[in-house]
C-alpha positions in Angstrom: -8.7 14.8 15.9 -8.8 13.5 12.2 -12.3 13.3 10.8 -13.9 9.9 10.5 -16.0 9.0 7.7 -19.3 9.3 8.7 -18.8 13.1 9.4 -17.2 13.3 6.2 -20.3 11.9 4.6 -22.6 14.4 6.1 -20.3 17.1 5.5 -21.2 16.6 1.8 -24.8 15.7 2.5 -25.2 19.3 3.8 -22.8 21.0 1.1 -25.3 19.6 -1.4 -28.4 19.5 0.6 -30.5 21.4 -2.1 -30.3 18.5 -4.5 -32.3 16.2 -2.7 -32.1 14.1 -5.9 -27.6 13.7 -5.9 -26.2 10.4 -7.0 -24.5 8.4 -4.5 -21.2 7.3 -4.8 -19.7 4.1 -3.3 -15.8 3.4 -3.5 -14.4 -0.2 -3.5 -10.5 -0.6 -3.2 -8.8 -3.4 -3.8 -4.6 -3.6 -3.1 -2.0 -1.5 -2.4 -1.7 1.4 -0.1 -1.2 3.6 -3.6 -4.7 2.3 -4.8 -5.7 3.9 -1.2 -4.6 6.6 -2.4 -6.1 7.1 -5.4 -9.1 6.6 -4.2 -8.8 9.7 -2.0 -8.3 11.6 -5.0 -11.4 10.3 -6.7 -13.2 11.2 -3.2 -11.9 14.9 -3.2 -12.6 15.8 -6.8 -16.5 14.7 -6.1 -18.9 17.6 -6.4 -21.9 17.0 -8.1 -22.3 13.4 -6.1 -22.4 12.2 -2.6 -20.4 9.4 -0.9 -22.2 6.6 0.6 -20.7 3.6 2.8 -23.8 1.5 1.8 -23.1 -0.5 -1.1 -26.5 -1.6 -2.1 -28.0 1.9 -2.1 -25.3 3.2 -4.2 -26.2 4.6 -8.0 -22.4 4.2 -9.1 -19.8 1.8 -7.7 -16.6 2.6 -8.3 -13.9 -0.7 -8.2 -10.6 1.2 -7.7 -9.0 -2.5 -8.8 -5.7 -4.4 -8.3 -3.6 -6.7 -11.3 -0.5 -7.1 -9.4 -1.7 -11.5 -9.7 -4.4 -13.7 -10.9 -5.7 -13.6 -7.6 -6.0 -9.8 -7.0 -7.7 -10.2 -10.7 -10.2 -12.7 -10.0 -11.4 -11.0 -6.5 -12.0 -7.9 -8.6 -13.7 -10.0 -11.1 -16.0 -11.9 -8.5 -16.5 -8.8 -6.6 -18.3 -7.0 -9.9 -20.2 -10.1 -10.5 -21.8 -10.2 -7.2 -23.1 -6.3 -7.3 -24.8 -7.5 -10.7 -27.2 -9.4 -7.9 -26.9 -7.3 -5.0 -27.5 -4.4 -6.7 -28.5 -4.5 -10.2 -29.1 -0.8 -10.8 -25.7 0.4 -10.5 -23.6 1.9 -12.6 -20.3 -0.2 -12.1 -16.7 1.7 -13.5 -13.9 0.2 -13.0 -10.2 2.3 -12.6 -7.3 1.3 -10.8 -4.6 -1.6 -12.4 -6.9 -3.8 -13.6 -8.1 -1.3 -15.9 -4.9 -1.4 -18.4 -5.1 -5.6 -18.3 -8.3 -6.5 -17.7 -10.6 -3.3 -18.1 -11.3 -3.9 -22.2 -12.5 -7.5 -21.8 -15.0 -6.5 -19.3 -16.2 -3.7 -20.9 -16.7 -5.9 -23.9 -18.6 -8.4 -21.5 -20.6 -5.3 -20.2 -19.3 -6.2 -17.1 -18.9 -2.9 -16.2 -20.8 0.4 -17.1 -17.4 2.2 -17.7 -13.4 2.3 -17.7 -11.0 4.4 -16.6 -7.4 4.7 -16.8 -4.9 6.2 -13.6 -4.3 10.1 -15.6 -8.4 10.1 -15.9 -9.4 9.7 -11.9 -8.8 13.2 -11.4 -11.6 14.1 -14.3 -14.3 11.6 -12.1 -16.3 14.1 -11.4 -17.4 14.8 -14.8 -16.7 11.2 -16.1 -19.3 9.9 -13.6 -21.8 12.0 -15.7 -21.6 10.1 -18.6 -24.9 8.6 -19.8 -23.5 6.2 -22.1 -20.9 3.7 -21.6 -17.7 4.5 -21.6 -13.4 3.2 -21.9 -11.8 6.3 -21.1 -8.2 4.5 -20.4 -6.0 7.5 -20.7 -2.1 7.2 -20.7 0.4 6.4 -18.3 2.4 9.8 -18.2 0.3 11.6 -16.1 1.1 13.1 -12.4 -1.3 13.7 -10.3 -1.5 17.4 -9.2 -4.4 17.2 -6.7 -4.1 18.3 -2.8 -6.0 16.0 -0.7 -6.1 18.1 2.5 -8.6 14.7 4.8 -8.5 11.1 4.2 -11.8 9.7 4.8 -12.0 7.1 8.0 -8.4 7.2 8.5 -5.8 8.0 10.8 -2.8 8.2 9.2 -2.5 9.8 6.2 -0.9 8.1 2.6 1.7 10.5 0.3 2.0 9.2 -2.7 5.3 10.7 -4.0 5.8 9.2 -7.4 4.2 6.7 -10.3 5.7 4.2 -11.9 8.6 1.8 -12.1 11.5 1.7 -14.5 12.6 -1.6 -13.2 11.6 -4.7 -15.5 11.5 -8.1 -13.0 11.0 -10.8 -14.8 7.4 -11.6 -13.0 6.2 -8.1 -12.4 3.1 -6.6 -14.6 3.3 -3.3 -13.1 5.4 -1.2 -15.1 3.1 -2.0 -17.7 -0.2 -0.9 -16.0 1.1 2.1 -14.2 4.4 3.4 -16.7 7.7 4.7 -15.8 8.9 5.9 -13.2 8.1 9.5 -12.4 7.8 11.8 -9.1 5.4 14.5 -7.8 6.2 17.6 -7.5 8.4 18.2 -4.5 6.4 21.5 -3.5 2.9 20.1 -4.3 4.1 17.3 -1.8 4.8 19.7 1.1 1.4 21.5 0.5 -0.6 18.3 1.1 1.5 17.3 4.3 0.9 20.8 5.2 -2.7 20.8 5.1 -3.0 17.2 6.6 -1.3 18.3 9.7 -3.1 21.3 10.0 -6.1 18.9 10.1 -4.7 16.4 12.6 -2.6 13.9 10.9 0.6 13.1 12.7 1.6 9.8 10.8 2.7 9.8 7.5 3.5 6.7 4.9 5.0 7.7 1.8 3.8 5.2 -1.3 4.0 4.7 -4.9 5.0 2.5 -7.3 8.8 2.2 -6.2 9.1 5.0 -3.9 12.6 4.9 -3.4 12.9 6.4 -7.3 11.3 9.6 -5.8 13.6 12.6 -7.4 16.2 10.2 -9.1 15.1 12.1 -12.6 14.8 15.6 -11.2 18.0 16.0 -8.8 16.3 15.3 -5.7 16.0 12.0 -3.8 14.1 10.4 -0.9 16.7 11.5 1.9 16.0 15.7 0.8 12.5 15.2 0.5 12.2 13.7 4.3 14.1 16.1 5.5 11.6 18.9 4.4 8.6 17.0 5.5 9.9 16.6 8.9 10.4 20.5 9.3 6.6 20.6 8.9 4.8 21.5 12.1 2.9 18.3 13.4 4.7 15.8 11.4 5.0 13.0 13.8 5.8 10.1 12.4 7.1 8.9 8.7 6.5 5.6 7.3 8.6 4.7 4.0 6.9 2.1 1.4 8.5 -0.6 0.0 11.9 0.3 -0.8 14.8 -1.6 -3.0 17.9 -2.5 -1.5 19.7 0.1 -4.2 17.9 2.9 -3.3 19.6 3.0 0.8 22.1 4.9 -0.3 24.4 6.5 2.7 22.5 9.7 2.5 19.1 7.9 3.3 21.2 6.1 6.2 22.0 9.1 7.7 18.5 9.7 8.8 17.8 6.6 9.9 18.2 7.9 13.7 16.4 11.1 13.4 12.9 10.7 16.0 10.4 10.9 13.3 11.4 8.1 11.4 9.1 5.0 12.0 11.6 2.3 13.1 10.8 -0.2 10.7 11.7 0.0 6.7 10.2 -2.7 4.3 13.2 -3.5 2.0 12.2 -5.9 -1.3 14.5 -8.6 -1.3 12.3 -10.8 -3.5 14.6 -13.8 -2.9 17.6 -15.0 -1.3 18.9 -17.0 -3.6 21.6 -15.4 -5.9 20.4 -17.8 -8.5 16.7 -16.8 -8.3 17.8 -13.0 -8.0 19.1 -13.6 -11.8 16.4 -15.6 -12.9 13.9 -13.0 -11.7 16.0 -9.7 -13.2 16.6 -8.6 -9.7 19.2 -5.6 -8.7 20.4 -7.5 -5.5 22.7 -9.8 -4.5 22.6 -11.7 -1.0 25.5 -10.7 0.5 25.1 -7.1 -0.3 21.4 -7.5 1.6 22.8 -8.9 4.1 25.4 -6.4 5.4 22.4 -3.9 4.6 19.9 -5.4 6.7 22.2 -6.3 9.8 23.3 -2.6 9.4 19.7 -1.3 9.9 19.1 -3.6 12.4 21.7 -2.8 14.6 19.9 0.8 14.6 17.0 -1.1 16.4 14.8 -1.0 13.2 12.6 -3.7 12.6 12.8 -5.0 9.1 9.7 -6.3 6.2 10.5 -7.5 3.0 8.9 -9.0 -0.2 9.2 -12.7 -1.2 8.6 -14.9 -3.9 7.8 -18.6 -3.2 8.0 -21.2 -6.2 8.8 -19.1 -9.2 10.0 -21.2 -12.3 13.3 -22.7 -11.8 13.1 -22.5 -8.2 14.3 -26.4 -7.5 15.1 -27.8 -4.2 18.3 -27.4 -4.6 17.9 -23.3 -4.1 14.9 -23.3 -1.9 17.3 -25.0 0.7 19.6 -22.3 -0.1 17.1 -19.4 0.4 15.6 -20.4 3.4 19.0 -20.9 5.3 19.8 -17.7 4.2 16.7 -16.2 5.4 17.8 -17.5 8.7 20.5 -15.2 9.0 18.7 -12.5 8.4 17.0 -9.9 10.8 13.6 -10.3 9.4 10.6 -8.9 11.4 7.9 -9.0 8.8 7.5 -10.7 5.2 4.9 -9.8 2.7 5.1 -13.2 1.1 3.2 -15.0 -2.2 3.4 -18.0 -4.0 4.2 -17.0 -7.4 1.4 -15.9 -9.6 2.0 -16.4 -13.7 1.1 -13.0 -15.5 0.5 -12.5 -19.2 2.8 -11.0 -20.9 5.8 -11.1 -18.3 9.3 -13.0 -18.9 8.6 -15.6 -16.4 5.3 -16.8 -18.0 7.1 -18.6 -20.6 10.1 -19.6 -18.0 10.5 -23.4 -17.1 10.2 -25.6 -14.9 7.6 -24.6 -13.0 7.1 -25.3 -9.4 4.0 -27.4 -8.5 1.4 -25.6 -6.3 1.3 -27.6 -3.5 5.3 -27.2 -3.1 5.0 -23.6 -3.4 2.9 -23.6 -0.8 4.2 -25.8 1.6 7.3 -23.3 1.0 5.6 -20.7 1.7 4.4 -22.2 5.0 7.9 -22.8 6.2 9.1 -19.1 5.2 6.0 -17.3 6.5 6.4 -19.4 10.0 10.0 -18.9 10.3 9.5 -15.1 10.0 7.0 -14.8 12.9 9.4 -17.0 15.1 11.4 -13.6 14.3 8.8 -11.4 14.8 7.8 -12.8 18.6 11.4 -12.8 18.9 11.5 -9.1 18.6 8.6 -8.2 19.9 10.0 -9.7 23.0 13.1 -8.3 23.1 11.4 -4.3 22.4 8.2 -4.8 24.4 9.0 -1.3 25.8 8.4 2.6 25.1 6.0 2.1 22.8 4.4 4.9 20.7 1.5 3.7 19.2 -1.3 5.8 17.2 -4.6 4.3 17.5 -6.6 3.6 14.7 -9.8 2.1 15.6 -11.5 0.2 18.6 -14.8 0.8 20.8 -16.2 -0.7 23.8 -12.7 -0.5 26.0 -11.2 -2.4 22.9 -8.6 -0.5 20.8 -6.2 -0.9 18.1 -3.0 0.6 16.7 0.8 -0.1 15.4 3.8 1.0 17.6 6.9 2.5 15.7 8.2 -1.3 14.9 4.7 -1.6 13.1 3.8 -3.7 15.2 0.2 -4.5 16.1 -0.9 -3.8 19.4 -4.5 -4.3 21.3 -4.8 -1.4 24.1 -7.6 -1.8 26.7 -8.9 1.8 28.4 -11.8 3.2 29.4 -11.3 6.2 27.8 -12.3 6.8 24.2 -8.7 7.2 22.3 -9.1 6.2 18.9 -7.0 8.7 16.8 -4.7 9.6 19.8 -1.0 9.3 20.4 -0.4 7.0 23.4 3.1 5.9 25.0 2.8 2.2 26.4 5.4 1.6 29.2 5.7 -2.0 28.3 3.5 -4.3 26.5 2.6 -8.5 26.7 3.4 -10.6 24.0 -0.1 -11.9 23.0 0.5 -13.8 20.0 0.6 -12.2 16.6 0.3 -8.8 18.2 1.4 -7.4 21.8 -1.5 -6.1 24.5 -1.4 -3.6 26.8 -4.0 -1.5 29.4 -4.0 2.1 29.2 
């Protein structure tokens, strides 16, 4: 059974019980399942402090922040401003993204007690000693080399297997808040999973920066580094991040039928127009993702991707286009934005721009067409399901099958954190129901 958070909490309360006077510790995370990560890191290397899940008692708040838009920037920004009022006292550091594009102007604005970069988060238990403010930012070389052996009030367990990106869209800021790309160490990698079974983990997602990079600069790849993790006693289930259509390479393919693989891979298309593709500095062409996903598909795999809605020179002309071509595709789940301008990208300067209201009203036809797909599925693989649950109470629980699929599961036994096989499931929706 994987240890929830409260227990994880006390757990330090009692390792530190002598110091009746220990600072507490509260984490905020903002974005991607890498951020999640690092969090968990920060969390692991605390041992002079104890972790709280009450914000307002908290003597340090840590914003583990996102960049990747305006958006994710001004949610971290509103966030801080409101723990100036909710609780004054607190030390607030921010680390994540935000901190190589946003960190310096609000440690000017003494927004924020302290700043640290990603190759300092391993240091936090020392940093969060400092008594005068600090902009620690680091560089972005650095690999983490920690072992997180629990993740606090989860159930399934994040790998992040590499850092970085050394792909340059035209739109994307990351490269230039988290580096190159660069992998873990294979080993260290297998010594985590290790441990995180032998504690009760059975699902694994593998995330980073561009995980499908993982070993391209250290004769390794993705395919040899699943094959080793699924030799690992209690390894259940592998998810994949986001990978790019480049990286499925007929080696990966090959286990794309093996039991532990999660059937469902998220594959960045970005666009379907070939037009767009170029304008945005892509590595994909349409007709080359299309044989790809239909290919996966026809493995039963459901299919996510990435989308950009209303990026400059996206007329009507090629939105017509794209979303004709995303009806011929076998599309289960979209991760779709309107496009966000970033400083100091190629496509801030690019013209014309798309107004915001028809970016939206794109993105409202993509994002409806795509769960016409998803029902679709869901309907046609209703069956067989093997779902971890992840949280519920009071007869009420919830998990994902391997499509990642949401589905609501009524019992009268407690199961959160169990394995369960659902015979067949009702389409409810946005997600399927069943009774255990």
């Amino acid at each position: 059974m994987v240890m929830n958070l409260r227990k994880i909490i006390q757990r330090y309360k009692l390792k530190n019980k002598k110091d009746e006077k220990m600072k507490k510790v509260y984490f905020k995370t903002f974005g991607c399942r890498t951020n999640q990560f690092d969090t968990q890191v920060m969390m692991s290397k605390l041992k002079d402090f104890e972790l709280t899940q009450d914000e307002t008692e908290a003597d340090v708040i840590m914003v583990n922040s996102c960049t990747v838009t305006n958006g994710a920037d001004s949610s971290v920004r509103s966030y801080i401003n409101g723990r100036e009022k909710k609780n004054p006292n607190a030390k607030v550091i921010l680390a994540g993204c935000g901190s190589h594009s946003k960190g310096e102007s609000l440690f000017e604005d003494k927004k924020v007690f302290g700043v640290i970069g990603h190759s300092e988060k391993e240091k936090i238990n020392e940093i969060l000693k400092y008594e005068e403010p600090f902009y620690q930012i680091g560089d972005l070389k650095h690999i983490d080399s920690t072992i997180v052996e629990e993740f606090v009030g989860k159930s399934r367990a994040f790998i992040k297997i590499q850092e970085g990106c050394d792909f340059r869209c035209s739109y994307c800021i990351i490269p230039s808040v988290r580096g190159d790309a660069r992998s873990h160490n294979e080993e260290d990698i297998l010594t985590q999973i290790q441990k995180l079974a032998a504690n009760g983990f059975g699902e694994f997602i593998l995330t980073g920066t561009n995980v499908g990079s993982y070993g391209s600069k250290e004769g390794s790849s993705m395919a040899k580094l699943l094959k080793r993790m699924s030799m690992i006693r209690g390894v259940r289930r592998i998810r994949i991040g986001s990978l790019e259509p480049i990286q499925i390479d007929d080696e990966f393919k090959e286990l794309l039928s093996e039991p532990w693989m999660a059937r469902h891979l998220h594959i960045a298309l970005q666009h379907t127009s070939d037009k767009m593709l170029k304008i945005m500095n892509r590595r994909n062409d349409f007709k080359t993702d299309f044989d790809l996903l239909h290919e996966i598909a026809d493995k039963g795999y459901g299919i996510g991707t990435d989308y950009i809605v209303g990026h400059p020179g996206e007329d009507e002309t090629e939105w017509k286009e794209a979303i004709e071509r995303v009806k011929t595709l076998p599309l289960t789940h979209v991760h779709a934005f309107s496009y966000s301008k970033r400083d100091n990208t190629a496509s801030a300067t690019m013209k014309p721009e798309i107004r915001g209201n028809i970016a939206k009203e794109r993105l409202r036809e993509l994002t409806a067409l795509v769960k016409t797909k998803n029902r679709d599925f869901r309907l046609a693989n209703n069956q067989n399901l093997e779902v971890l649950i992840e949280q519920g109470r009071d007869g009420i629980y919830n998990g994902y099958d391997q499509y990642f699929n949401k589905i609501e599961v009524q019992s009268k036994e407690d199961i959160v954190s169990n394995w369960i096989l659902v015979d067949e499931a009702e389409v409810d929706g946005d997600k399927n129901v069943a009774v255990y």
